[in-house]
C-alpha angles and dihedrals in degrees: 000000000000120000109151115241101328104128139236103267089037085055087049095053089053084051088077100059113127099200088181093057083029094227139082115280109173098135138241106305097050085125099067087047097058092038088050088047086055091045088049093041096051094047089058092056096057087245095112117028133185116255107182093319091315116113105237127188122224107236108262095351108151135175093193090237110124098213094055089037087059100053090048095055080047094061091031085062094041140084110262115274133177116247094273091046084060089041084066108031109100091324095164086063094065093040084054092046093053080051095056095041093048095046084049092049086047098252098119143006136222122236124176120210141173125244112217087002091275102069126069114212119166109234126188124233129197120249106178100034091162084063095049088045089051091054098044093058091042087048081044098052093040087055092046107034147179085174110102102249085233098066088047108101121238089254101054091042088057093050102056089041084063104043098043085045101052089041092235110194135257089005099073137017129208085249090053091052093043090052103051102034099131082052101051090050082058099045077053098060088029081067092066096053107205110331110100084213100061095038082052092052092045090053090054086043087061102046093046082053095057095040093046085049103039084048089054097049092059089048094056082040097055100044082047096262094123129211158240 
């Protein structure tokens, strides 16, 4: 996939475009996803590393994105925490911050409306839906196959681990995550290229992600919110 510099957590929030509804439909914990996409994409870039399960930023290391500069000065001001502990810590903050920086890069646009016709709520709206739907069908092909996961880039790996992981809808099914199990654990190492210690990591990040998700869906269960 080529999309120019959008990064890793703003790709997966395209992800969640519904073109049929004509809305985004990710589901509710689209916030730990994209969270999960910056923490993957920072640690390929050598900015967080992994000391002993606890995410670690490297002094003065900057990617010169906003919203991943942002969540490194966030670790760098906070008390030391493992990755799920980041999946969790102010993680709407970092899924605001990819909607601002997409509707200022022209990707989206912000409507308000009124439910019922009493109450405001600002809603997003698509601007490049062509783009979203590229990027779906290229998420969809590298999670499928039949691609060989070692001609898949790092990038792209990471991306699919965080999306089938984090069920992002419509992107991915039960049934699609169920099928291509052994894949997606590939995709996962394939995430951390050749370096044992950031496969290693990716393969943590994924498991903080399933255990921050599955955790969020029985609480929803149990206060009658239901779940995936």
């Amino acid at each position: 996939m080529h999309f120019g510099t959008l990064s890793l957590p703003a790709r997966l929030f395209l992800l969640a475009w519904n073109g049929e509804k004509g809305r985004f439909t990710g589901g509710p914990d689209l916030h730990l996803v994209v969270r999960a996409g910056a923490l993957a994409e920072l640690a390929g870039r050598g900015v967080l590393v992994d000391t002993r399960g606890i995410v670690t930023p490297v002094v003065g290391a900057r990617t010169g994105d906003t919203v991943l500069d942002a969540l490194v000065e966030l670790v760098e001001q906070s008390r030391p925490r493992t990755w799920r502990g980041w999946l969790t810590h102010r993680s709407r903050a970092t899924l605001s911050a990819v909607r601002d920086q997409l509707a200022t890069h022209g990707y989206l646009r912000q409507e308000r409306r009124r439910v019922l016709g009493l109450f405001p709520v600002r809603c997003w709206e698509l601007e490049r839906a062509g783009y979203a739907e590229a990027l779906q069908a290229d998420a969809a092909a590298v999670l499928r196959g039949p691609r060989p996961v070692a001609e898949v880039s790092e990038s792209d790996a990471a991306l699919v681990m965080c999306a089938a992981t984090g069920k992002v809808r419509p992107f991915v099914t039960g049934r699609d995550r169920g099928r291509h199990k052994d894949r997606l654990a590939e995709l996962t190492d394939r995430g951390g290229g050749a370096s044992p210690e950031l496969t290693e990591l990716m393969r943590a990040l994924r498991k903080a992600l399933a255990s921050a998700i599955a955790s969020a869906e029985a609480t929803r269960s149990s206060s009658g919110g239901g779940g995936d």
